[in-house]
ZADO-1210 file (C-alpha; in nm, 4 decimals, padded with zeros to 6 digits):
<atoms>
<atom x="08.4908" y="02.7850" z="04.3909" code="UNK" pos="1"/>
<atom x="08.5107" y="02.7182" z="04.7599" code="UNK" pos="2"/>
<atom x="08.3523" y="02.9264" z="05.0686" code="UNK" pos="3"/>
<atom x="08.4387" y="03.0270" z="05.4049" code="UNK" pos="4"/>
<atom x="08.2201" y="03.1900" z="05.6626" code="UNK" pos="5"/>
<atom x="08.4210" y="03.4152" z="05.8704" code="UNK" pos="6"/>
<atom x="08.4076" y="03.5527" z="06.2523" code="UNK" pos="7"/>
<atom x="08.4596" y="03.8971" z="06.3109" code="UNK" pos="8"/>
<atom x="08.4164" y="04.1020" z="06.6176" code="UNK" pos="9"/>
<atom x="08.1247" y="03.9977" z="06.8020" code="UNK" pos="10"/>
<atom x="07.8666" y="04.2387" z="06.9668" code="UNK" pos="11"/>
<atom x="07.6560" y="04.2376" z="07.2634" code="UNK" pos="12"/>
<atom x="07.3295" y="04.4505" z="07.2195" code="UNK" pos="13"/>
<atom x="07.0073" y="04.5359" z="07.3419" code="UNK" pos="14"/>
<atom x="06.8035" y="04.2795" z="07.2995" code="UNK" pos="15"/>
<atom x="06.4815" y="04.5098" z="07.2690" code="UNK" pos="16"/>
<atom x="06.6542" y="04.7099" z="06.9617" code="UNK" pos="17"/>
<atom x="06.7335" y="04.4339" z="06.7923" code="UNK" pos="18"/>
<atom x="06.3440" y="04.2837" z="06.8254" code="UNK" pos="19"/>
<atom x="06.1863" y="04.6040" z="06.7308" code="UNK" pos="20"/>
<atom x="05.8054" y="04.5455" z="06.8240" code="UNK" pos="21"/>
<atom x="05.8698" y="04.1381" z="06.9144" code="UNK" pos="22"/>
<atom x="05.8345" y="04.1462" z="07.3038" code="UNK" pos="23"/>
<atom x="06.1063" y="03.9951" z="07.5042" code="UNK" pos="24"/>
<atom x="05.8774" y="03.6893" z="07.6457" code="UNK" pos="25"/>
<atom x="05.8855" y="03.6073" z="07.2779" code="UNK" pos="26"/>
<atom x="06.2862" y="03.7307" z="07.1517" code="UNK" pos="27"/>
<atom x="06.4445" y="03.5999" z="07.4535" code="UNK" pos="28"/>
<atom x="06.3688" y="03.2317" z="07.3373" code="UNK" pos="29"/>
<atom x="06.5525" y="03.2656" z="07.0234" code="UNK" pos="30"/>
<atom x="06.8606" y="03.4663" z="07.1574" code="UNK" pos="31"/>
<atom x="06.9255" y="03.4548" z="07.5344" code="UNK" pos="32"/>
<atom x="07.0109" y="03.7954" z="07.7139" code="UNK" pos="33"/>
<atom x="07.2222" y="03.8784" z="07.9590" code="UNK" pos="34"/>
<atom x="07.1457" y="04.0677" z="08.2810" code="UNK" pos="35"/>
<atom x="07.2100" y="04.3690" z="08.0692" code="UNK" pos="36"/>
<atom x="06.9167" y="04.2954" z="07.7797" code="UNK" pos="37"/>
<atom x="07.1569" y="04.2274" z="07.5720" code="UNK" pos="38"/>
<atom x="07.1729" y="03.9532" z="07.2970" code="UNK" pos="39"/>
<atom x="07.5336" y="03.8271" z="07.1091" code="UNK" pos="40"/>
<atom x="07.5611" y="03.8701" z="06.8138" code="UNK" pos="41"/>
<atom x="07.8284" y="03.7555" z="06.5029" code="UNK" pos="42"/>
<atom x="07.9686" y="03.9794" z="06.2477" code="UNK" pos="43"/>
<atom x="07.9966" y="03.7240" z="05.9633" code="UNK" pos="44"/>
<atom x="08.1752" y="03.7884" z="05.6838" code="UNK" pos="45"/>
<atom x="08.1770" y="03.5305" z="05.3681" code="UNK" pos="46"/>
<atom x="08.4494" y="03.4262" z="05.1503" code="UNK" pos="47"/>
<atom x="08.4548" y="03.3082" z="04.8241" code="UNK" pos="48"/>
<atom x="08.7500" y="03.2249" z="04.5965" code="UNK" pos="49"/>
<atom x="08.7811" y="03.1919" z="04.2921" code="UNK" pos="50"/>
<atom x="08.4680" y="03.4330" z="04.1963" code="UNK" pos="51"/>
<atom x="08.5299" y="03.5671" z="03.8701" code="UNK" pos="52"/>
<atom x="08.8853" y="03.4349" z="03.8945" code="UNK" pos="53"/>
<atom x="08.9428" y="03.6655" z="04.2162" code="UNK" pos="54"/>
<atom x="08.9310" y="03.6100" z="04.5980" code="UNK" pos="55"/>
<atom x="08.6419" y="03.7738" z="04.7613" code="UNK" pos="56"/>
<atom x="08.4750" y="03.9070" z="05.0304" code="UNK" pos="57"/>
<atom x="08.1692" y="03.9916" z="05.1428" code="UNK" pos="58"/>
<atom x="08.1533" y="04.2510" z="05.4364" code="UNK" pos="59"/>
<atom x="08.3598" y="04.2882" z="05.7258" code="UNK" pos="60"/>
<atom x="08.2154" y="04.2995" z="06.0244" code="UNK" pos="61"/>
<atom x="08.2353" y="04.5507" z="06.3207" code="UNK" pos="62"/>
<atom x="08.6604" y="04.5040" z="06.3336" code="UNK" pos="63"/>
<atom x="08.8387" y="04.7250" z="06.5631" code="UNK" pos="64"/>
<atom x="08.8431" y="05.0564" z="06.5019" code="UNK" pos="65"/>
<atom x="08.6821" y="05.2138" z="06.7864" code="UNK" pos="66"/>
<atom x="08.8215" y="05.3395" z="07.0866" code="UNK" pos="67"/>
<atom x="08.7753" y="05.1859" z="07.4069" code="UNK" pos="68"/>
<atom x="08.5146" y="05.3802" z="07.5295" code="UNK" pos="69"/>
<atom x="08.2926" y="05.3441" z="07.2229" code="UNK" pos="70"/>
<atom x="08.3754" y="05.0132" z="07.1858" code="UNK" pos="71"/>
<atom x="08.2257" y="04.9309" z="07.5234" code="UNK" pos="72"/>
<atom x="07.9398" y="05.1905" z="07.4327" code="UNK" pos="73"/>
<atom x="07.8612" y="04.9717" z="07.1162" code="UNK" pos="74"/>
<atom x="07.9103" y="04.5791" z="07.3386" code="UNK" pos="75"/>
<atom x="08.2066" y="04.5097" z="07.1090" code="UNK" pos="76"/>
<atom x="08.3643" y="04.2193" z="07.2795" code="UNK" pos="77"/>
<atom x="08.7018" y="04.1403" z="07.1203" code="UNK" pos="78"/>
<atom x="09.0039" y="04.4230" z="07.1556" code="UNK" pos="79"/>
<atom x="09.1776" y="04.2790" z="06.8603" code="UNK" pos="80"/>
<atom x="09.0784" y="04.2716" z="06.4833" code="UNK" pos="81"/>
<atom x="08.9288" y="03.9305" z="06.4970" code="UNK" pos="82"/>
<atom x="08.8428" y="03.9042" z="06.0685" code="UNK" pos="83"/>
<atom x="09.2107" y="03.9457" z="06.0322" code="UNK" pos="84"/>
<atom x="09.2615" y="03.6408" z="06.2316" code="UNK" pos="85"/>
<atom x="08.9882" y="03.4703" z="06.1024" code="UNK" pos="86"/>
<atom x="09.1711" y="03.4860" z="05.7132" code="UNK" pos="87"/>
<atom x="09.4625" y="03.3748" z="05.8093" code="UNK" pos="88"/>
<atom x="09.3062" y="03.0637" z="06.0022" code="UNK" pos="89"/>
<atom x="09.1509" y="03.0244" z="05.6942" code="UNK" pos="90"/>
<atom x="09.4859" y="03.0574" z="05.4674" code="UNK" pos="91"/>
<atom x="09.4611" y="03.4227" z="05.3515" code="UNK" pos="92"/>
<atom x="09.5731" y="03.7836" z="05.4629" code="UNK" pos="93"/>
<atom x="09.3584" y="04.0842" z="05.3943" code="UNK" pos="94"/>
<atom x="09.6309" y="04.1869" z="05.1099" code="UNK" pos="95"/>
<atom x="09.5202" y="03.8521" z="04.9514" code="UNK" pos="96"/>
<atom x="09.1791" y="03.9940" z="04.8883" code="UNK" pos="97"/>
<atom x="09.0607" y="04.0874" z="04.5334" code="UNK" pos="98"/>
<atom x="08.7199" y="04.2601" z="04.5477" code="UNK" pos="99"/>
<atom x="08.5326" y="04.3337" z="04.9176" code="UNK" pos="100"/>
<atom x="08.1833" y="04.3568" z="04.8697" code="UNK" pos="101"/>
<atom x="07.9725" y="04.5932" z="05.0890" code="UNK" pos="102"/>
<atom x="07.5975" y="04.5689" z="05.1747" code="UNK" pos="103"/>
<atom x="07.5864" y="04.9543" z="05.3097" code="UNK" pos="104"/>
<atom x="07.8309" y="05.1399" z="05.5200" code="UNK" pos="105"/>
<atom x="07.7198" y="05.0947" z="05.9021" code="UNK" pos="106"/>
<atom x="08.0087" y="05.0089" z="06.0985" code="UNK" pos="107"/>
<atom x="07.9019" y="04.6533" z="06.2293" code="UNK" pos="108"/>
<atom x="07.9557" y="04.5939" z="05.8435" code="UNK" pos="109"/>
<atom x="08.2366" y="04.8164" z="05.7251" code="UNK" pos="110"/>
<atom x="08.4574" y="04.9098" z="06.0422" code="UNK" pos="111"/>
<atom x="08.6195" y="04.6225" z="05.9595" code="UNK" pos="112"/>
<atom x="08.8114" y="04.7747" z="05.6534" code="UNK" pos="113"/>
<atom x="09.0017" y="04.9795" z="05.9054" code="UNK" pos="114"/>
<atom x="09.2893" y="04.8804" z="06.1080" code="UNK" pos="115"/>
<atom x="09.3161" y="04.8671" z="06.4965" code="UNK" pos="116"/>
<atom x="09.2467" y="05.1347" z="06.6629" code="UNK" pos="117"/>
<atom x="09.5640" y="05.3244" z="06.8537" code="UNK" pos="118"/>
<atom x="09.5812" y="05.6153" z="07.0581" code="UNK" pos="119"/>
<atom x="09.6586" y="05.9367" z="06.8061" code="UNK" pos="120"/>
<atom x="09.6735" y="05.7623" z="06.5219" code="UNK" pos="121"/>
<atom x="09.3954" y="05.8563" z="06.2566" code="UNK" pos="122"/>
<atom x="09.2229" y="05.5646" z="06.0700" code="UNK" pos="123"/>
<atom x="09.3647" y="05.3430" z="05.8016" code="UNK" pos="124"/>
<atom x="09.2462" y="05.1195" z="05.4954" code="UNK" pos="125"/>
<atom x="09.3090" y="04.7745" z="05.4953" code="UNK" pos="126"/>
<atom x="09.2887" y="04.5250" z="05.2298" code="UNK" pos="127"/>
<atom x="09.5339" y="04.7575" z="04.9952" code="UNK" pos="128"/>
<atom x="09.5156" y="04.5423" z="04.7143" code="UNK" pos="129"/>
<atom x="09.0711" y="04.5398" z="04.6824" code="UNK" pos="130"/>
<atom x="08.8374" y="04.6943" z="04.4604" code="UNK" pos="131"/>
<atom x="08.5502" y="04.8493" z="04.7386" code="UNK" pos="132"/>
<atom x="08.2032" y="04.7708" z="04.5778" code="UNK" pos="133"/>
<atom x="07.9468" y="04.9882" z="04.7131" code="UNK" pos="134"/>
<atom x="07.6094" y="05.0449" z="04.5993" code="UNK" pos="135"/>
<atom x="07.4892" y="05.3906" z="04.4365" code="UNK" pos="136"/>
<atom x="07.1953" y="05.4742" z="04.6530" code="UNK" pos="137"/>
<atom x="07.3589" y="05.3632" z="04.9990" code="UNK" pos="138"/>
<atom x="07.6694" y="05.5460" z="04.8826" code="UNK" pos="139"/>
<atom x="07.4691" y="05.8564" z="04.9095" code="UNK" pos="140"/>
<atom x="07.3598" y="05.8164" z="05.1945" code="UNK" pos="141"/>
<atom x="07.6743" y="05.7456" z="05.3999" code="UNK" pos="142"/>
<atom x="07.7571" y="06.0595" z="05.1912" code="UNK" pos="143"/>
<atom x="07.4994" y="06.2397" z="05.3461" code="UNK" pos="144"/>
<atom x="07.3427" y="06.0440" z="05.6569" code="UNK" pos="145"/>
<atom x="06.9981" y="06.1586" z="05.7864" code="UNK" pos="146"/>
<atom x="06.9992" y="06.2420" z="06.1356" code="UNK" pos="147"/>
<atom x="06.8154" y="05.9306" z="06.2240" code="UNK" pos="148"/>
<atom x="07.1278" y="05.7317" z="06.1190" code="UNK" pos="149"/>
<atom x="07.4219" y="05.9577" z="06.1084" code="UNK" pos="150"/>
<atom x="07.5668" y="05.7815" z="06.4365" code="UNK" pos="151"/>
<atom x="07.6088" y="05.4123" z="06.2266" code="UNK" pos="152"/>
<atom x="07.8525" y="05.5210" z="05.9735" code="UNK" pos="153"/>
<atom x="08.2145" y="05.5942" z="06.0113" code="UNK" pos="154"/>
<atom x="08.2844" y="05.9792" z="05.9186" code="UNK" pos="155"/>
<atom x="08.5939" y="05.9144" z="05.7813" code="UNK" pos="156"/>
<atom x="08.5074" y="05.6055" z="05.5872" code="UNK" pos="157"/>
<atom x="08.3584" y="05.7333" z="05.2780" code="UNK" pos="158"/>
<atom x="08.6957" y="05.9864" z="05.1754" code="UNK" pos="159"/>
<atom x="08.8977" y="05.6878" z="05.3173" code="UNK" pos="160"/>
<atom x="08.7363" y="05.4434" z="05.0113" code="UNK" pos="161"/>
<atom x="08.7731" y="05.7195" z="04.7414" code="UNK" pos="162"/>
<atom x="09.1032" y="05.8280" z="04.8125" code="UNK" pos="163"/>
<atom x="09.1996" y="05.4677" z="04.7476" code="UNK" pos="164"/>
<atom x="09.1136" y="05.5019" z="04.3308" code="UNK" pos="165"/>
<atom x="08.9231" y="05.1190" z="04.4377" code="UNK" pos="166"/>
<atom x="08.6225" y="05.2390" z="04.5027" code="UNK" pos="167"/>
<atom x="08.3100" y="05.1006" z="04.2198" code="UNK" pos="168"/>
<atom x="08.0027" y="05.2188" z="04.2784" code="UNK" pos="169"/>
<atom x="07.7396" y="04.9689" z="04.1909" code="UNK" pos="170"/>
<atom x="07.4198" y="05.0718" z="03.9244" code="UNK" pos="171"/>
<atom x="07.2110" y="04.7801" z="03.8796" code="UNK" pos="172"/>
<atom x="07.1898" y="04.3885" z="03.8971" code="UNK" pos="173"/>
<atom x="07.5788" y="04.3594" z="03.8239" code="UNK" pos="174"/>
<atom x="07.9262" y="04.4997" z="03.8884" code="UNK" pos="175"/>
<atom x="08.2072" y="04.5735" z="03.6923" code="UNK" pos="176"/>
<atom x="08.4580" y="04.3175" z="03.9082" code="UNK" pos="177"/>
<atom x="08.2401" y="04.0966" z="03.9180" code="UNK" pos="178"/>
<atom x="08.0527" y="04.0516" z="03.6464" code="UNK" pos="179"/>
<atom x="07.7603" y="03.7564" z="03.5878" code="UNK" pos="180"/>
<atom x="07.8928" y="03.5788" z="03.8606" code="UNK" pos="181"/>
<atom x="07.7437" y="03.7860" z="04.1674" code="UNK" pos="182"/>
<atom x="07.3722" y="03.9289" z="04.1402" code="UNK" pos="183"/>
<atom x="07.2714" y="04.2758" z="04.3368" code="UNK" pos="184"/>
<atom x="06.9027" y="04.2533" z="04.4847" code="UNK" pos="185"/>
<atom x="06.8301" y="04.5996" z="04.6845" code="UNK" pos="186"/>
<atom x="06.6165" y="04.6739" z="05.0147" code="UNK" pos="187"/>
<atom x="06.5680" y="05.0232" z="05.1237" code="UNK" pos="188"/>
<atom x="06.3871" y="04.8985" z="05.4289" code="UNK" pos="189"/>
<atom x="06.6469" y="04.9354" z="05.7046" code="UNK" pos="190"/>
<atom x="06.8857" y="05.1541" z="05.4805" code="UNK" pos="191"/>
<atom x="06.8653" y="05.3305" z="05.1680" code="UNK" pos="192"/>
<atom x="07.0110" y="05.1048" z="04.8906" code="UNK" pos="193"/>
<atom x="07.0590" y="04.8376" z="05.1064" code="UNK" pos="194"/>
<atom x="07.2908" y="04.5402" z="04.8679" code="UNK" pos="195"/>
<atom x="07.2147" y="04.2205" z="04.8901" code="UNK" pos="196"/>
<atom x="07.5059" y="03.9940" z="04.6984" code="UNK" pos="197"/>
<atom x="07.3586" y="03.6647" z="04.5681" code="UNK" pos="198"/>
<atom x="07.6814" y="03.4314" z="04.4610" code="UNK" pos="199"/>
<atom x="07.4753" y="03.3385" z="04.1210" code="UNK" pos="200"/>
<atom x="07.4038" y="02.8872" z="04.1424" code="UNK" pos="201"/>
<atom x="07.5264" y="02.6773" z="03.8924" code="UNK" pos="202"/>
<atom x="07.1910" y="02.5810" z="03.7389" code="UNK" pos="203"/>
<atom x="06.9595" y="02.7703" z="03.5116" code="UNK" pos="204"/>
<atom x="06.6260" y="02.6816" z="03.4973" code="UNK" pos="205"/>
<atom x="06.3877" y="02.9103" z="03.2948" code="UNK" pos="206"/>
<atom x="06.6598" y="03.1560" z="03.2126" code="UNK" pos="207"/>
<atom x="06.6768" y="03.2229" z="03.5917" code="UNK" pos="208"/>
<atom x="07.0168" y="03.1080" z="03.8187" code="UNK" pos="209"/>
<atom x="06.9133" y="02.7969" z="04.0896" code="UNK" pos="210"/>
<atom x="07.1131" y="02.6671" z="04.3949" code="UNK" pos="211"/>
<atom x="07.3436" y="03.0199" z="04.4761" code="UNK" pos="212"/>
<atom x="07.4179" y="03.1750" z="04.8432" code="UNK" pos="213"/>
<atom x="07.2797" y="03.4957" z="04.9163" code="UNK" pos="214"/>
<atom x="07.4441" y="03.7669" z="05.1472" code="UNK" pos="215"/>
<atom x="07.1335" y="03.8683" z="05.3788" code="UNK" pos="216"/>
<atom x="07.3221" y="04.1501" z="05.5083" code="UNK" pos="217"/>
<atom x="07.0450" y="04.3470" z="05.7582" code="UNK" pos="218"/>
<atom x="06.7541" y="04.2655" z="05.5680" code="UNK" pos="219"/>
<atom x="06.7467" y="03.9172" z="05.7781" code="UNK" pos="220"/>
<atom x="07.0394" y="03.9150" z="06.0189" code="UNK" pos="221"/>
<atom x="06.9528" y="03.5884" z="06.1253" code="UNK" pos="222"/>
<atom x="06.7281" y="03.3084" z="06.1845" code="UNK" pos="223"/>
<atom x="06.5005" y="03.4664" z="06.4065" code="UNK" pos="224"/>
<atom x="06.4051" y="03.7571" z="06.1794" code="UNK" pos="225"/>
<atom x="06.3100" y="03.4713" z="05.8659" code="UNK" pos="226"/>
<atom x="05.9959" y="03.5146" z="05.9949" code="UNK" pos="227"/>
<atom x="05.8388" y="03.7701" z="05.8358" code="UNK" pos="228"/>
<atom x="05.7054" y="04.0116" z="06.0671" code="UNK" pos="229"/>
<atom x="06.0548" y="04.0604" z="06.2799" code="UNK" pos="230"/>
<atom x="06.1939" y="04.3352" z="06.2246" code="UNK" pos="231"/>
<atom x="06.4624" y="04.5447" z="06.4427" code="UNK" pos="232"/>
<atom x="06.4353" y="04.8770" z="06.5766" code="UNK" pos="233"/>
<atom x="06.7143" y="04.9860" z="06.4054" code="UNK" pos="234"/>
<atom x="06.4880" y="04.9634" z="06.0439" code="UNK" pos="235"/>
<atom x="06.4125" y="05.3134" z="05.9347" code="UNK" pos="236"/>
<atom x="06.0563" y="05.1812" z="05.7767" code="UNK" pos="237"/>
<atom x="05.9294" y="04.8046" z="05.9135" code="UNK" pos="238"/>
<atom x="05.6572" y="04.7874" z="05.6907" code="UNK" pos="239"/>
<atom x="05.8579" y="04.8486" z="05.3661" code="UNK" pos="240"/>
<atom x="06.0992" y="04.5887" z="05.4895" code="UNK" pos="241"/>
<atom x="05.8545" y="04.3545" z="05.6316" code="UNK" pos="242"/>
<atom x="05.7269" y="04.3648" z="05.2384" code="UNK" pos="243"/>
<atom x="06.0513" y="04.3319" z="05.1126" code="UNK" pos="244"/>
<atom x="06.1455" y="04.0236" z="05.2606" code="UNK" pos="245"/>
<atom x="05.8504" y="03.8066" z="05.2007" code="UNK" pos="246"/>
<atom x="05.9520" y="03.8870" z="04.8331" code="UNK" pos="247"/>
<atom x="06.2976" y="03.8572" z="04.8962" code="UNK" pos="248"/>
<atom x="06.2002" y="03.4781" z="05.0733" code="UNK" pos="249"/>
<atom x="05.9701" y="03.3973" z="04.8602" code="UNK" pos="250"/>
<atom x="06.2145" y="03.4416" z="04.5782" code="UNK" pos="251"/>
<atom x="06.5003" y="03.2527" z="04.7345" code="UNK" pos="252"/>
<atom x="06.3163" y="02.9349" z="04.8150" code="UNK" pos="253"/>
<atom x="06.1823" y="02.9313" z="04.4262" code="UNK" pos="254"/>
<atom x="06.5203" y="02.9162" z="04.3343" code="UNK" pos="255"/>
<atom x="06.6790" y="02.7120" z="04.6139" code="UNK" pos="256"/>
<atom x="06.9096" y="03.0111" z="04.7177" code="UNK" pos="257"/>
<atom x="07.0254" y="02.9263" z="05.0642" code="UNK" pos="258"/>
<atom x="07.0836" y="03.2451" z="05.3194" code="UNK" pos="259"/>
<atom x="07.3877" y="03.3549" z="05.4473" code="UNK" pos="260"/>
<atom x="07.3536" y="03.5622" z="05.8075" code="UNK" pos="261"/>
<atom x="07.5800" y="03.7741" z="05.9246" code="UNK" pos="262"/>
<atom x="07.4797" y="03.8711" z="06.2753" code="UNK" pos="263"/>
<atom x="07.3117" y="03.4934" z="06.3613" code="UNK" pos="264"/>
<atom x="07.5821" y="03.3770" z="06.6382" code="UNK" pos="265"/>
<atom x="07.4831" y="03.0499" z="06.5979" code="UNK" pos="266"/>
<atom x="07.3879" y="02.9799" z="06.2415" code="UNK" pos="267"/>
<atom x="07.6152" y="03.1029" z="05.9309" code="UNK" pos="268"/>
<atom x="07.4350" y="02.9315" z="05.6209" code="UNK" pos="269"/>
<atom x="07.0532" y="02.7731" z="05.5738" code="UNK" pos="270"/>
<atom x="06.8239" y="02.7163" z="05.3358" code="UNK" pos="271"/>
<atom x="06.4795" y="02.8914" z="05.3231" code="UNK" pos="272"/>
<atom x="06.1756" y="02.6794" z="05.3846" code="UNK" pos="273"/>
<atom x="05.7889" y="02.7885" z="05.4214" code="UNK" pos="274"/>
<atom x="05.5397" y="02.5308" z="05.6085" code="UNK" pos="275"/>
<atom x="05.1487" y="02.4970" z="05.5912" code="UNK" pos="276"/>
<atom x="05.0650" y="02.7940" z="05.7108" code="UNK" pos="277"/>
<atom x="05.3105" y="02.9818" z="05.5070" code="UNK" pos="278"/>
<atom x="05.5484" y="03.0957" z="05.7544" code="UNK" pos="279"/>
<atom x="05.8936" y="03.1061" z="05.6517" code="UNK" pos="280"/>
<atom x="06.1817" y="02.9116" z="05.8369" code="UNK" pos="281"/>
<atom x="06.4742" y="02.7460" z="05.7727" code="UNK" pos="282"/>
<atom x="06.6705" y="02.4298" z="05.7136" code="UNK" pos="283"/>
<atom x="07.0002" y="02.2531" z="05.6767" code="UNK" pos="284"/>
<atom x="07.1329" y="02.4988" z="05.8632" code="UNK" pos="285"/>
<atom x="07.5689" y="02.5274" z="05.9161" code="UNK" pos="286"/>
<atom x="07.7476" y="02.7036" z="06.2162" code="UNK" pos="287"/>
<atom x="08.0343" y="02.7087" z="05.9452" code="UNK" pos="288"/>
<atom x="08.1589" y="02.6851" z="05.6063" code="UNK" pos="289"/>
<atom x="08.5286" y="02.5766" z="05.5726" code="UNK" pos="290"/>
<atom x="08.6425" y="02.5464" z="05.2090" code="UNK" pos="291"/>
<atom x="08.2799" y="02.4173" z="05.1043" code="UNK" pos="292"/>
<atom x="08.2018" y="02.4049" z="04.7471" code="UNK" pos="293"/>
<atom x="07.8778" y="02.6041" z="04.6213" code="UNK" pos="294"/>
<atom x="07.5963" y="02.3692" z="04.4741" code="UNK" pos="295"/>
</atoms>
């Protein structure tokens, strides 16, 4: 099985919303702003093939599905669909894709399933050949949005992705498409059923899978928020998710699972360290994955 990270759209946003609590003489270190506050950021998507003896892929960034006035509203930089791009650089088309995986349905992960926006033209599913995997608790939610959150999803997403007859939505540790071979840990920190996919390691020491990558998804969107008390303003509950990463970190460097980031600009793949003191870092870090074999 081989990997490839990805670039989709990239973003530009405030810099403050992103840091939550973390004042900018601190943030501004880790990810220089502009003259507008704002920080860039990726929208990494990771592909793995064969998984289960299919090709797939694990979110899909922002894409480019908003019109221009919401795209500049939301500091989406590219006009055109840059994931699309992105595959083919990388020797696939988005009809090439067996299974997309989805950590929740905000549209700096899943606007990407929808083709280019154009003037009168409602939006369409891509990837016509995938099975959508979304989990049960954050399908609900996109469902039904709370106020707090209602502006993140995409309204017509959810009917888009049943309509298909390829939506499976995921109960548990394990999916029907994909079987042992991916792993489903869940955060309700920043979203309600949050999925995090962990591409299960070739070694098994005390009945429990070693070496695998793990989608981070929003839970830690990049190497700034490994430390544990970073959180974004964007969370719906801090604390819960400030306690559900140390456990999520802690877990990951016990089994040498290295993180994938989605929104790090700079960083796509790294492993999880902790030092003296106990503060978690990282290490061995990639700007890209081209083709590179897990283990």
């Amino acid at each position: 099985m081989k990997l490839w990270s990805l670039l989709g759209n990239s973003q530009r946003l405030d810099g403050g919303a992103m840091f939550g609590n973390a004042p900018r003489a601190m943030w501004e270190h880790w990810l220089e702003p502009d003259a507008q506050n704002r920080i860039p950021l990726a929208c990494r998507a990771l592909l793995a093939s064969p998984l289960n003896g299919k090709t797939v892929l694990f979110e899909t960034g922002i894409g480019a599905f908003f019109e221009p006035k919401l795209r500049e509203r939301y500091g989406v930089v590219e006009e055109r669909h840059v994931l699309l791009d992105s595959l083919h650089e990388a020797g696939f088309t988005h009809e090439d894709i067996d299974v997309v995986v989805l950590s929740h349905l905000h549209f700096d992960h899943a606007g990407g399933l929808l083709a280019p926006w154009e003037e009168g033209r409602a939006p369409q599913l891509l990837f016509p050949n995938a099975v959508f995997l979304v989990g049960a608790e954050q399908w609900e939610r996109a469902r039904h949005p709370h106020p707090r959150d209602r502006a993140s999803y995409i309204a017509e997403l959810p009917d888009l992705l049943e309509a298909s007859g390829r939506l499976e939505i995921v109960h548990g540790e394990h999916s029907k498409a994909l079987g042992d071979t991916v792993r489903f840990h869940y955060s309700d920190g920043h979203t309600p059923g949050l999925m995090l996919a962990e591409i299960v390691g070739p070694e098994i020491i005390d009945g429990e899978p070693h070496g695998g990558v793990v989608f981070c998804a929003d839970l830690v969107p990049g190497k700034p928020w490994v430390h544990v008390p970073i959180t974004m303003g964007y969370d719906r509950n801090a604390e819960l998710l400030i306690d559900e990463k140390r456990a999520f970190l802690e877990d990951k460097l016990a089994r040498n699972v290295h993180l994938f980031f989605t929104h790090d600009p700079g960083c796509a793949l790294a492993q999880v360290v902790r030092d003296a003191k106990g503060r978690f870092g990282t290490a061995h870090e990639m700007a890209e994955l081209q083709a590179r074999a897990l283990g």
